[in-house]
PyMOL Python script that loads the backbone (N, CA, C, O; Angstrom):
from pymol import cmd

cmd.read_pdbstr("""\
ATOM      1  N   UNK A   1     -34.992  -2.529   4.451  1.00  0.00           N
ATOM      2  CA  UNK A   1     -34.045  -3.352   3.687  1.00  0.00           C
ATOM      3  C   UNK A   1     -34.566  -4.780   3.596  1.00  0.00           C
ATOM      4  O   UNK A   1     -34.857  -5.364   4.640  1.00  0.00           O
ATOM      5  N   UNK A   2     -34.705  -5.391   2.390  1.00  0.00           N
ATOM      6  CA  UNK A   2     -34.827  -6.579   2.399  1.00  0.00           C
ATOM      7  C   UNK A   2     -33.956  -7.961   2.700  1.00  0.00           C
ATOM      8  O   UNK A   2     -33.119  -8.396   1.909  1.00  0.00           O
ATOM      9  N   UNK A   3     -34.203  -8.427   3.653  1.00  0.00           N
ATOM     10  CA  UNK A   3     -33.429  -9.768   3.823  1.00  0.00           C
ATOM     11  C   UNK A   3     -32.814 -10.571   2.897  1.00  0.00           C
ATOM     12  O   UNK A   3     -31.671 -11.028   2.857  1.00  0.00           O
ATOM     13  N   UNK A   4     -34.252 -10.723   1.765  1.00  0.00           N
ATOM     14  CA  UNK A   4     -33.879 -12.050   0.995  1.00  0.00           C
ATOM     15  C   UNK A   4     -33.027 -11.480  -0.242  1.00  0.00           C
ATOM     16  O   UNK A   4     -33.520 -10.487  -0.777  1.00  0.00           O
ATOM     17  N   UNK A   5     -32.261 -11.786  -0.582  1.00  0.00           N
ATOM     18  CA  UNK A   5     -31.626 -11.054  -1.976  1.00  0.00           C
ATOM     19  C   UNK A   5     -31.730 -12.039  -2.799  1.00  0.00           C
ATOM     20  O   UNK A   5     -31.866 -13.248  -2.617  1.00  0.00           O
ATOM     21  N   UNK A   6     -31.631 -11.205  -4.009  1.00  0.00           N
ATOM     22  CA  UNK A   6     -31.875 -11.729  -5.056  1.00  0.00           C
ATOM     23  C   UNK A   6     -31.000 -13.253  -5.944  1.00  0.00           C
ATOM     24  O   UNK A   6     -29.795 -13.181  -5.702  1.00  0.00           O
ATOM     25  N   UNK A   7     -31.297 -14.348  -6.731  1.00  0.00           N
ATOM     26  CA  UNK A   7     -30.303 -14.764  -6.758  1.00  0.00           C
ATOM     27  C   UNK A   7     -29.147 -14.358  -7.749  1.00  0.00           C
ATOM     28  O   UNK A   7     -28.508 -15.302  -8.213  1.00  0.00           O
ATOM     29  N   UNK A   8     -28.960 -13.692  -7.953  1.00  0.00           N
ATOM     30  CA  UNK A   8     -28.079 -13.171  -9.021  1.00  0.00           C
ATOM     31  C   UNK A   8     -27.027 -12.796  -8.159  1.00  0.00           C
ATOM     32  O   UNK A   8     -25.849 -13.153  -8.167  1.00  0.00           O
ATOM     33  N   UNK A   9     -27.851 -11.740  -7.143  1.00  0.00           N
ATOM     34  CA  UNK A   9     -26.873 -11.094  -5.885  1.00  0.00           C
ATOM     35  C   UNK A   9     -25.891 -12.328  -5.146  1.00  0.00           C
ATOM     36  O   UNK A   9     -24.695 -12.457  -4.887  1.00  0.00           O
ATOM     37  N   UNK A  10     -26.781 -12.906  -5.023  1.00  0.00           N
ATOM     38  CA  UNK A  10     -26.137 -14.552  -4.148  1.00  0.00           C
ATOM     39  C   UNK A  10     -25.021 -15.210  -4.608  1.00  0.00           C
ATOM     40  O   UNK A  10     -24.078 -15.742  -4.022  1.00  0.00           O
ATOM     41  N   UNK A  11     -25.370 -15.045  -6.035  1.00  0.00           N
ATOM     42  CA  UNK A  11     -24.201 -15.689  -6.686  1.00  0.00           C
ATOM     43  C   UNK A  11     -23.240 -15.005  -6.534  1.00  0.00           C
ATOM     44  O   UNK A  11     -22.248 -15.659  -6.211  1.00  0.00           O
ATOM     45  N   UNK A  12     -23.038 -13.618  -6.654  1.00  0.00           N
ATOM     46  CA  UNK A  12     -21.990 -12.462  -7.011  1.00  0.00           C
ATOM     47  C   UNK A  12     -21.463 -12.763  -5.653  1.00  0.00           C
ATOM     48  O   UNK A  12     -20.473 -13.493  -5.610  1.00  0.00           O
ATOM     49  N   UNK A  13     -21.825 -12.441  -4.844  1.00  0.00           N
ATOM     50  CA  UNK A  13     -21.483 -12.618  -3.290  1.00  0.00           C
ATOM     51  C   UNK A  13     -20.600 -13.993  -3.229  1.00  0.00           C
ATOM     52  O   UNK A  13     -19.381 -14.091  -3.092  1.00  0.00           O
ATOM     53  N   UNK A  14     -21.343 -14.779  -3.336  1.00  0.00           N
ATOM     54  CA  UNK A  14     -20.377 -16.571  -3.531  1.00  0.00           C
ATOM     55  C   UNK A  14     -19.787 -16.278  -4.138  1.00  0.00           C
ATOM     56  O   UNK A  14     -18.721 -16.033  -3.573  1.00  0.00           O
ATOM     57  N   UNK A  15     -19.743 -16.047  -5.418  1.00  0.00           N
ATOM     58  CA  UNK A  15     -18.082 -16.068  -6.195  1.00  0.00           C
ATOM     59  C   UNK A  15     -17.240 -14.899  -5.688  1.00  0.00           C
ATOM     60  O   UNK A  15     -16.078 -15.154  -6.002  1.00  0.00           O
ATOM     61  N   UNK A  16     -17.327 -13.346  -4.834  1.00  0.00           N
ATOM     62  CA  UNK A  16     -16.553 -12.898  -5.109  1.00  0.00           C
ATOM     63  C   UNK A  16     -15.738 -13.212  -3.538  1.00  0.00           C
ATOM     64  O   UNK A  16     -14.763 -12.543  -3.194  1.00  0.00           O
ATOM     65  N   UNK A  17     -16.582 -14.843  -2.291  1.00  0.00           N
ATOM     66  CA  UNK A  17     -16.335 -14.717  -1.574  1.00  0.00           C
ATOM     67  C   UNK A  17     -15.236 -16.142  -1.671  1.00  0.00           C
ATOM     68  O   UNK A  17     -14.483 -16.406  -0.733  1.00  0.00           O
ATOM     69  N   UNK A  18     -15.295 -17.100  -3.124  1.00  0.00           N
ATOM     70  CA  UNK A  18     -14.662 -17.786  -2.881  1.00  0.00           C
ATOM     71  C   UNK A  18     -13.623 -17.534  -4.244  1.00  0.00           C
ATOM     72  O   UNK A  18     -12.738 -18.389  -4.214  1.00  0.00           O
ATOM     73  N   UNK A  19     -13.508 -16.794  -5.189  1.00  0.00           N
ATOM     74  CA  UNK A  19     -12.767 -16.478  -6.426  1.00  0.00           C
ATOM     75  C   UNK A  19     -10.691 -16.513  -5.668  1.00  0.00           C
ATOM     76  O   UNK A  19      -9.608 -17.030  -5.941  1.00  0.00           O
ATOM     77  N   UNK A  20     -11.413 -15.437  -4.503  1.00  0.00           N
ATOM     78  CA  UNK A  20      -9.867 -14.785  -3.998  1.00  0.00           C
ATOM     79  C   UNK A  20      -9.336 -16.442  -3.321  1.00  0.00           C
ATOM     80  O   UNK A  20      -8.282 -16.851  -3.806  1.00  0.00           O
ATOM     81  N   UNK A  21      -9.935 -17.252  -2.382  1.00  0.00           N
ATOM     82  CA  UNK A  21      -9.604 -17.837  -1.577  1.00  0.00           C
ATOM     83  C   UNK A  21      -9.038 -19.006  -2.384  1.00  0.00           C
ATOM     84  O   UNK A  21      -8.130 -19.672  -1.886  1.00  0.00           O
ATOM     85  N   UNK A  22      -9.679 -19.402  -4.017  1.00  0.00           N
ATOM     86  CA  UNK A  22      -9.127 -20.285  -4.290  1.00  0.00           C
ATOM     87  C   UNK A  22      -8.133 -19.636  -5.510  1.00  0.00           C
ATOM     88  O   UNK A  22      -7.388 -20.533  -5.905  1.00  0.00           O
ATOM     89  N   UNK A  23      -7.950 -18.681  -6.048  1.00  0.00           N
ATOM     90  CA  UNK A  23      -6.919 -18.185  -6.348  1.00  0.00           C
ATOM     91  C   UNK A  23      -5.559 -18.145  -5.010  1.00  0.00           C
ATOM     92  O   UNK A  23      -4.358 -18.342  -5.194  1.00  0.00           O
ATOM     93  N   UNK A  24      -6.054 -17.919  -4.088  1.00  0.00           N
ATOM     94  CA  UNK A  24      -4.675 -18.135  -3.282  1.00  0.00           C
ATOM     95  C   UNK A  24      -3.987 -19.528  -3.020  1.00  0.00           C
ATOM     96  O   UNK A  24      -2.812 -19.894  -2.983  1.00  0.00           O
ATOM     97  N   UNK A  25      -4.829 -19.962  -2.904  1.00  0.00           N
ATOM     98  CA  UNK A  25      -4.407 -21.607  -2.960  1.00  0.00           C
ATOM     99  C   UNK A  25      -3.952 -22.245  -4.327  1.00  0.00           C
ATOM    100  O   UNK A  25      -3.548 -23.408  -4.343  1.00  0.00           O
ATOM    101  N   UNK A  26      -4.021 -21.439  -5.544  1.00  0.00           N
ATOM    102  CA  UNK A  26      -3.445 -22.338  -6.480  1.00  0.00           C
ATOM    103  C   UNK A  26      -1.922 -21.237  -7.028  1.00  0.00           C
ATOM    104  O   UNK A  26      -0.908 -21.536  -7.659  1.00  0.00           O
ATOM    105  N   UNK A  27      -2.326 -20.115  -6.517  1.00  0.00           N
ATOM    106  CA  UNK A  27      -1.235 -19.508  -7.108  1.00  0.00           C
ATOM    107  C   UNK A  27      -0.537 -18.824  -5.887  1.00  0.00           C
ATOM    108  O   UNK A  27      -0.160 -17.654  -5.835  1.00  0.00           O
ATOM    109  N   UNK A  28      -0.448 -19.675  -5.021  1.00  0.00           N
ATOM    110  CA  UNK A  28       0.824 -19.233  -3.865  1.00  0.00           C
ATOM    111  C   UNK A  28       2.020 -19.806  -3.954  1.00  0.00           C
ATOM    112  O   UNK A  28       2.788 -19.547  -3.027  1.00  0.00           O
ATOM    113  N   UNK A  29       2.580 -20.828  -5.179  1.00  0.00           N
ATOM    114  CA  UNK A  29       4.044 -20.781  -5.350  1.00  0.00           C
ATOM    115  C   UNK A  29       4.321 -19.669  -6.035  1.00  0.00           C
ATOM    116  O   UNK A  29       5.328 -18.994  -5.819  1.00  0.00           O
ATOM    117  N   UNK A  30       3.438 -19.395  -6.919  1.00  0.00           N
ATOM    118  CA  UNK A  30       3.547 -18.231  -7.761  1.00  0.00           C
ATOM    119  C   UNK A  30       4.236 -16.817  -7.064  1.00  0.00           C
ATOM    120  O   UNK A  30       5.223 -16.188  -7.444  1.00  0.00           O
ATOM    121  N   UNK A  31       3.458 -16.602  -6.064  1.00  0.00           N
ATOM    122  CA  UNK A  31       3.588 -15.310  -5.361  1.00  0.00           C
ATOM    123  C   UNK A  31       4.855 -15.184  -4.740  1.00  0.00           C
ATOM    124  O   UNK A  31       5.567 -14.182  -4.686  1.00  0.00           O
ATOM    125  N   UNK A  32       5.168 -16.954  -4.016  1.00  0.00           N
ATOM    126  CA  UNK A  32       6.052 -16.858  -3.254  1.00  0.00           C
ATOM    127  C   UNK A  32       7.274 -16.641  -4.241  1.00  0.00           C
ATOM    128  O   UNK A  32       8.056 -15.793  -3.811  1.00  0.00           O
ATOM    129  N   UNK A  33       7.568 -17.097  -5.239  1.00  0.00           N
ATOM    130  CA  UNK A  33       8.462 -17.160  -6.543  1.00  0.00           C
ATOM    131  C   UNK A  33       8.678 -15.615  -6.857  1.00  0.00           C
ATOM    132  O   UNK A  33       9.843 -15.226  -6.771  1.00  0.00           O
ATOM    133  N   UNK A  34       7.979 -14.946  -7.110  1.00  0.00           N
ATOM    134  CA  UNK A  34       7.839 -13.484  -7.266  1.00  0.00           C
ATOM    135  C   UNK A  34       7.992 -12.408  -6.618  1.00  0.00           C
ATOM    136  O   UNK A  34       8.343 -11.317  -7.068  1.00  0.00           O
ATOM    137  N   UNK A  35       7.626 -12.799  -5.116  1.00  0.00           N
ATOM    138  CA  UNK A  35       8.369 -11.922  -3.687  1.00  0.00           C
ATOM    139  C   UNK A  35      10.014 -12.162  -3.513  1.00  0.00           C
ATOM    140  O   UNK A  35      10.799 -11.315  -3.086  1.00  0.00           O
ATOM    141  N   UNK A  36      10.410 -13.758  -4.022  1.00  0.00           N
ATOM    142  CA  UNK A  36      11.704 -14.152  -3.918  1.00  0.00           C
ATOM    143  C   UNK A  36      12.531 -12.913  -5.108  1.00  0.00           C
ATOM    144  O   UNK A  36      13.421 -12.084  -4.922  1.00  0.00           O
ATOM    145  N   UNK A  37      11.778 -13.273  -6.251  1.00  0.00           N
ATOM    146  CA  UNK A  37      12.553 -12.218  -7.187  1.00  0.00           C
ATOM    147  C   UNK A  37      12.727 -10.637  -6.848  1.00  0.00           C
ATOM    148  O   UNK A  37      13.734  -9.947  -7.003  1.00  0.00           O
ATOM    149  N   UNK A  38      11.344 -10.229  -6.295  1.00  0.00           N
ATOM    150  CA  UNK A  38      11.582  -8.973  -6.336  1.00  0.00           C
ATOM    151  C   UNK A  38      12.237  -8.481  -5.090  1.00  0.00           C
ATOM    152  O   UNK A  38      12.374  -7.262  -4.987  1.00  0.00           O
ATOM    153  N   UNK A  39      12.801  -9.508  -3.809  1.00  0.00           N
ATOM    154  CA  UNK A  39      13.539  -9.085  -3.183  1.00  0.00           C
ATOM    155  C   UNK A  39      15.104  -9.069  -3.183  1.00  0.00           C
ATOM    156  O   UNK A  39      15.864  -8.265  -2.642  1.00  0.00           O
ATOM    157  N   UNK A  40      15.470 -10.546  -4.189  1.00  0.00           N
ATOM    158  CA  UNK A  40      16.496 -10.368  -4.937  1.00  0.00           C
ATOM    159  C   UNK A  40      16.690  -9.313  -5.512  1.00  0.00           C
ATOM    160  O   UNK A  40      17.755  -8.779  -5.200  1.00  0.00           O
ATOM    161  N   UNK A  41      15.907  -8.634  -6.450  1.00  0.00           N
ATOM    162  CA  UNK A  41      16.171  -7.031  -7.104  1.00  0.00           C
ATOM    163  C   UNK A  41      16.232  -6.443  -6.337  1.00  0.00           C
ATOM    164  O   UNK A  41      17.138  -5.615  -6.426  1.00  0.00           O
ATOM    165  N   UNK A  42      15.580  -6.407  -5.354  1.00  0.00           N
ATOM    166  CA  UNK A  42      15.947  -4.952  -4.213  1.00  0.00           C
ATOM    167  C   UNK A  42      17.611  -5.484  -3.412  1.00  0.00           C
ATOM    168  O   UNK A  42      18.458  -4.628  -3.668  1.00  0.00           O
ATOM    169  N   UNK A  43      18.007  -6.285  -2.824  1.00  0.00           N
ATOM    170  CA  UNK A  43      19.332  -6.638  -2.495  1.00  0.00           C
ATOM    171  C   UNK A  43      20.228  -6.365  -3.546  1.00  0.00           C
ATOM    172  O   UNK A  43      21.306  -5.821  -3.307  1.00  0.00           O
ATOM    173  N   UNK A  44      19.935  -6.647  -4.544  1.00  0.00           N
ATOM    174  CA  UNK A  44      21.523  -6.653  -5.712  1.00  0.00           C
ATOM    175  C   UNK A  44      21.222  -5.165  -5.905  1.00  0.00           C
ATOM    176  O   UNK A  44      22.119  -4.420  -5.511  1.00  0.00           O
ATOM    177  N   UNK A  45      19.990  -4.503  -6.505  1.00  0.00           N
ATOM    178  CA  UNK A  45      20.129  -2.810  -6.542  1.00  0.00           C
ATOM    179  C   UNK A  45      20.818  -1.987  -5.613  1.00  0.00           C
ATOM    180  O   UNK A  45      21.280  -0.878  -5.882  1.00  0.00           O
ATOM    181  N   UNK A  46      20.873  -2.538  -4.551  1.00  0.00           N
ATOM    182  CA  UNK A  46      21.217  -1.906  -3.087  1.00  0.00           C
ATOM    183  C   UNK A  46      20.468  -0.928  -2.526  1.00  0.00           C
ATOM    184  O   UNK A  46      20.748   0.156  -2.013  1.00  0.00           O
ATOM    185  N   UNK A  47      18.911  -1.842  -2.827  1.00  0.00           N
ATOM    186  CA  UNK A  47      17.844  -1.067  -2.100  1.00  0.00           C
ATOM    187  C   UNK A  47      17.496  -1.314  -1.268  1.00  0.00           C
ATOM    188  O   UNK A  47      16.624  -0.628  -0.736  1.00  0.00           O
TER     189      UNK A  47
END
""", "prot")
cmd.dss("prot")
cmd.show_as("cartoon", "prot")
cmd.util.cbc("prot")
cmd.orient("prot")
């Protein structure tokens, strides 16, 4: 197995190691807004 990877690989790796981390940080009112709703629907359904 080769050590050095390629840079294409490098990149893919960096973005798919920082894509999630800064998606969570910009869209965590979001989520939190959306867990609020969908637990509201489950309480009023009487689920």
């Amino acid at each position: 197995m080769n050590l050095l990877l390629p840079p294409l690989a490098l990149l893919l790796l960096l973005a798919a190691l920082v894509a999630p981390a800064t998606a969570a940080t910009a869209y965590r009112p979001d989520w939190n807004r959306l867990s609020g709703l969908t637990r509201a629907r489950v309480e009023t359904c009487g689920g």
